[in-house]
C-alpha positions as CSV (number, residue, x, y, z in Angstrom):
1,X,-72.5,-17.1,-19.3
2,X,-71.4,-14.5,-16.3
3,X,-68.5,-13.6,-15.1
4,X,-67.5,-13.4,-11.8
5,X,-64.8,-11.5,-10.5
6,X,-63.0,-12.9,-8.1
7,X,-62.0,-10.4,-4.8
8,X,-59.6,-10.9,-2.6
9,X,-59.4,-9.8,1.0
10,X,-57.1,-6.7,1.5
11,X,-53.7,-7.8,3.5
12,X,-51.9,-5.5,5.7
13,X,-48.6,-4.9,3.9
14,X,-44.9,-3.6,6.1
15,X,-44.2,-5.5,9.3
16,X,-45.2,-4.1,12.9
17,X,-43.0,-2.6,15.5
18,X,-42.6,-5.9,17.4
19,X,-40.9,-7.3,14.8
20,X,-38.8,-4.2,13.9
21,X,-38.4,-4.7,17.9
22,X,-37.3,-7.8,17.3
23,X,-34.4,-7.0,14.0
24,X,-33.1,-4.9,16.1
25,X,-32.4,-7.0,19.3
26,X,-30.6,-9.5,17.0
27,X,-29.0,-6.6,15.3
28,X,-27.3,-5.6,18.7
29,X,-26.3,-9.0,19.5
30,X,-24.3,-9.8,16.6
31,X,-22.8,-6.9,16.7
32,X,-21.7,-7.1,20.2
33,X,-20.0,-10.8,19.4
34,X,-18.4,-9.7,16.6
35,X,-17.0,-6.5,17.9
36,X,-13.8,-7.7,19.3
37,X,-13.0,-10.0,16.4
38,X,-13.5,-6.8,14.1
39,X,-11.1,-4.9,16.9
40,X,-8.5,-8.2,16.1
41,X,-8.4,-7.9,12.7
42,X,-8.5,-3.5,12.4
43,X,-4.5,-4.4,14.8
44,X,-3.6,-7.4,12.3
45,X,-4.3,-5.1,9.1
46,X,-1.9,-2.0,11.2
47,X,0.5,-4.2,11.5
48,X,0.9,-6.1,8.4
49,X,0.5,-2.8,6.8
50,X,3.7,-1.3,9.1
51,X,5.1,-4.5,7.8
52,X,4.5,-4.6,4.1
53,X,5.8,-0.8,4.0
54,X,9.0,-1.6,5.5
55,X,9.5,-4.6,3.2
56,X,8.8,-2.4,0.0
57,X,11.4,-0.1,1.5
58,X,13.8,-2.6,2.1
59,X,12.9,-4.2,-1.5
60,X,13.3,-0.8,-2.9
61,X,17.0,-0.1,-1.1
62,X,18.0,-3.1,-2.1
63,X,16.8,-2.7,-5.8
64,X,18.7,0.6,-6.2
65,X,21.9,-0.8,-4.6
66,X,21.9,-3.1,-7.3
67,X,20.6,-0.9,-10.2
68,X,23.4,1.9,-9.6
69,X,26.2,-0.4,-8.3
70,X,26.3,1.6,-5.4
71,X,25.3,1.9,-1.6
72,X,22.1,2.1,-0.3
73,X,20.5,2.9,2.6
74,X,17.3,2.6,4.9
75,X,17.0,4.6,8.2
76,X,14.6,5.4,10.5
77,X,13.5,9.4,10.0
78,X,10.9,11.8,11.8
79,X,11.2,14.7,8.9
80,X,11.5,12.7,5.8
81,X,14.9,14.3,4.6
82,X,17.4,13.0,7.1
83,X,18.3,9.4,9.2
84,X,17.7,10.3,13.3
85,X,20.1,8.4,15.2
86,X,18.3,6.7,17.6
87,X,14.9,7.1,15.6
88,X,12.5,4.2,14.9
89,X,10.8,3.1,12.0
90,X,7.4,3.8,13.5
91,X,7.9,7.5,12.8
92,X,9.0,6.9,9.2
93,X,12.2,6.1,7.0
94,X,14.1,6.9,3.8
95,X,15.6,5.1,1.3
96,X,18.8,7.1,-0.3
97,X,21.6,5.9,-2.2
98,X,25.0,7.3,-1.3
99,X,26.3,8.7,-5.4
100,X,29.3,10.4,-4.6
101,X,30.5,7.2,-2.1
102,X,30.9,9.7,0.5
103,X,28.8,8.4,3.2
104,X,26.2,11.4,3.6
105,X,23.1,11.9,2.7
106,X,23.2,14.6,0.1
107,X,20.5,16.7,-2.6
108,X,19.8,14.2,-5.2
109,X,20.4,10.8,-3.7
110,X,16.9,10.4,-1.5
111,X,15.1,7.5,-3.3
112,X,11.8,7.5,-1.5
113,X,10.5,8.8,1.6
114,X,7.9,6.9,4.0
115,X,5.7,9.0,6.7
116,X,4.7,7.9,10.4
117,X,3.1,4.4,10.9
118,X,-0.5,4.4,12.8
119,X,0.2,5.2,16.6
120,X,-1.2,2.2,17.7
121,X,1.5,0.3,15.6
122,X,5.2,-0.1,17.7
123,X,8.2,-1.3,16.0
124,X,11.4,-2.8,18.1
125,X,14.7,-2.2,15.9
126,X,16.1,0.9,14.6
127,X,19.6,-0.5,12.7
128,X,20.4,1.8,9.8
129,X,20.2,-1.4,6.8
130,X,23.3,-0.7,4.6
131,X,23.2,-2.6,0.8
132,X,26.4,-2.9,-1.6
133,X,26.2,-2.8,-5.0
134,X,25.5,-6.5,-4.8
135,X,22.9,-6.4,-2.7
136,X,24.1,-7.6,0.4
137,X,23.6,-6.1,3.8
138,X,26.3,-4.6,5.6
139,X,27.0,-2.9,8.9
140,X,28.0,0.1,9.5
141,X,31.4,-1.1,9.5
142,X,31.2,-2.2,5.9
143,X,30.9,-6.1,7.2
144,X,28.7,-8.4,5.8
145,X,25.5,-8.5,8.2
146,X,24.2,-12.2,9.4
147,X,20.6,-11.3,9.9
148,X,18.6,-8.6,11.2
149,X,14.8,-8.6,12.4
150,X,12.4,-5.7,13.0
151,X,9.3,-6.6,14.8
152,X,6.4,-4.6,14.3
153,X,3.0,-4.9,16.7
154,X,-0.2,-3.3,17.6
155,X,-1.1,-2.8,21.5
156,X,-3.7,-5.6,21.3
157,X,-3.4,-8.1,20.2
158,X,0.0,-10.1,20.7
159,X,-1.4,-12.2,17.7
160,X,-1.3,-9.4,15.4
161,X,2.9,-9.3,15.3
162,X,4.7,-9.2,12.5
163,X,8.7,-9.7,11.8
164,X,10.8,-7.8,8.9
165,X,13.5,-10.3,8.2
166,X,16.8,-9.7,6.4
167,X,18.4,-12.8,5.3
168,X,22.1,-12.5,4.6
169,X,21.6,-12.5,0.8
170,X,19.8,-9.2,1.8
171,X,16.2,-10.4,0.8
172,X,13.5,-8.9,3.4
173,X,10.7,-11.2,3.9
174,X,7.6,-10.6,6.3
175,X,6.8,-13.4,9.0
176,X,4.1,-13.8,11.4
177,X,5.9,-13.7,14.8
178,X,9.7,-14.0,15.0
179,X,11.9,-14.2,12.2
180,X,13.0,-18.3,11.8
């Protein structure tokens, strides 16, 4: 008996520049639909991200109200230490609760501080949120506060708006759009 050994014929192994060519045409294409859906979805992450902060602030002031059965307060603040009249929430807040009842931010009662949100991010409202030791809003009259609504939005797209809302029982909650 003899063995035969079997050959086989030697195939060209990798692929050839047409078909790289090729991957790479379709590459570009996809890429150039999905583009603007990724450009969509890079706003709606800014601004639920502006959003989610603010709520967590808000969550927080009102937490701490309630925890040291005194006021608290959330204000808009460029530096970090102090409330700017005027200021918005895009270039940060604070959280402070007022120990002494006096009214004025003092050493010792900041809570938490919150830096600038992404400058393609723009938020309309700048009220100064007052809790009681209960929890509830108030104004800064010491009146109990109906609602109050912070919207925050990119540039493009309208889509991607969010809404801070303050129910009277002072719970925030986030909404796509406006508050209900």
């Amino acid at each position: 008996m003899t063995m035969t050994r079997l050959t086989f014929a030697a195939r060209p192994r990798g692929i050839t520049l047409v078909e790289a060519m090729v991957v790479v045409a379709v590459l570009g294409i996809l890429a150039a639909i999905a583009l603007p859906s990724f450009a969509g979805l890079v706003a709606s992450s800014r601004s639920g991200a502006g959003a989610s902060s603010l709520w967590s602030g808000l969550q927080l002031a009102r937490s701490e109200a309630i925890r040291h059965n005194r006021t608290a307060y959330i204000c808009p603040s460029a530096n970090g230490v102090t409330c700017t009249a005027g200021g918005s929430y895009q270039n940060g807040w604070i959280v402070w609760v007022d120990h002494n009842g006096n009214g004025t931010l003092e050493t010792g009662e900041l809570a938490r501080s919150e830096g600038a949100m992404h400058p393609s991010v723009t938020v309309t409202g700048s009220q100064t949120v007052r809790y009681s030791s209960l929890g509830r809003p108030l104004t800064a009259a010491g009146l109990p506060l109906g609602s109050l609504s912070i919207q925050i939005s990119t540039t493009t797209p309208a889509a991607s708006s969010r809404s801070v809302c303050i129910a009277s029982n002072g719970l925030p909650s986030v909404e796509t759009g406006a508050c209900p």
